[in-house]
N, C-alpha and C positions, 0 to 999 in steps of 0.2 A: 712411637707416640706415647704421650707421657698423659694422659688423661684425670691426672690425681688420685687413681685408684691403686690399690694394692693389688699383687699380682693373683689371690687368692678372691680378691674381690672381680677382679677380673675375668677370670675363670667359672665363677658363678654368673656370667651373665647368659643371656638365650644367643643363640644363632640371629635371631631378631634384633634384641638390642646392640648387637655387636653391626650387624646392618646399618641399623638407626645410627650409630656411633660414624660409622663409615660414609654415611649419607652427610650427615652435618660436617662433618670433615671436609668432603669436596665440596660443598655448600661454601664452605667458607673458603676454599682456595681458589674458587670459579668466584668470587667476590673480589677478593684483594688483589684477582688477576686481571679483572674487570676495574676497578678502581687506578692500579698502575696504567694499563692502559688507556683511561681517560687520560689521565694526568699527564701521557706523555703526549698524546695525541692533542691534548687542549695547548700545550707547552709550543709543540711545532707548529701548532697554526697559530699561535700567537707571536711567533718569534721574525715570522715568513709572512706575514702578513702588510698589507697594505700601507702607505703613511696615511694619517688622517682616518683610518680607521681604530675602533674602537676597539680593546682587547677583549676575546671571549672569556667570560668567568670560569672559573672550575667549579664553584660549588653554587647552588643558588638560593636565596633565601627566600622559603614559605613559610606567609604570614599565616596565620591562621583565622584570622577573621578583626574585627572590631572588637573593641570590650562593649559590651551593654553596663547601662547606667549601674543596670542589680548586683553585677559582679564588679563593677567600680566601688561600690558601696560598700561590698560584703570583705573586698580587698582593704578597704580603708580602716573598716571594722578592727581587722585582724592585724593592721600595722600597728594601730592605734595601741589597742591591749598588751601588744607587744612593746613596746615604747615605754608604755606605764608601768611595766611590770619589768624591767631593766633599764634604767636610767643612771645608774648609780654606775657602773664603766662607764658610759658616754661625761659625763660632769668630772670624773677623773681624769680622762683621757683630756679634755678641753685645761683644767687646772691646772696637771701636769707642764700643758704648753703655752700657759698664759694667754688661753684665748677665752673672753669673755662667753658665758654663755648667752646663745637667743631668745629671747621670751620664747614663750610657747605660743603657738598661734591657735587660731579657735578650731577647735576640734571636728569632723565631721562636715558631710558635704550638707547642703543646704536644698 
């Protein structure tokens, strides 16, 4: 296993980190072996599966919540700023393609 370190750097490590080393190591093969086997397992139930039913997903998506109005705000803040402060690619990029640019609309939420 090829870990990025030099063999001398290796050598200096403790009995402990060389543990730790070997711990994340299977961590992560008991993961991707755990992953493959979803994947296969989601694959055959979805292949054998019923007509008229729906296929199970492999991955699922968590939302993490709503925005609140404060972080709508504070987002909008910070596109804005950014906007203003590089404009000059976007008006190139639009001239370059003969596409007229858009007014700018009114700034900020209300």
């Amino acid at each position: 296993m090829n870990f990025g370190t030099s063999r001398a750097e290796y050598e200096n490590l403790t009995r402990t980190e060389i543990s730790f080393i070997y711990r994340a190591w299977e961590d992560k093969l008991v993961r991707e072996s755990t992953f493959a086997r979803d994947a296969f397992l989601n694959a055959y139930v979805n292949a054998n599966r019923k007509k008229g039913t729906l296929p199970i997903k492999l991955w699922e998506k968590h939302f993490n919540g709503q925005k609140t109005v404060e972080t709508a705000q504070d987002d909008l803040k910070t596109i804005t700023a950014i906007e203003d402060a590089e404009t000059g690619w976007i008006e190139e990029i639009y001239k370059a393609n003969g596409i007229p640019m858009r007014k700018k609309a009114k700034k900020g939420v209300d």
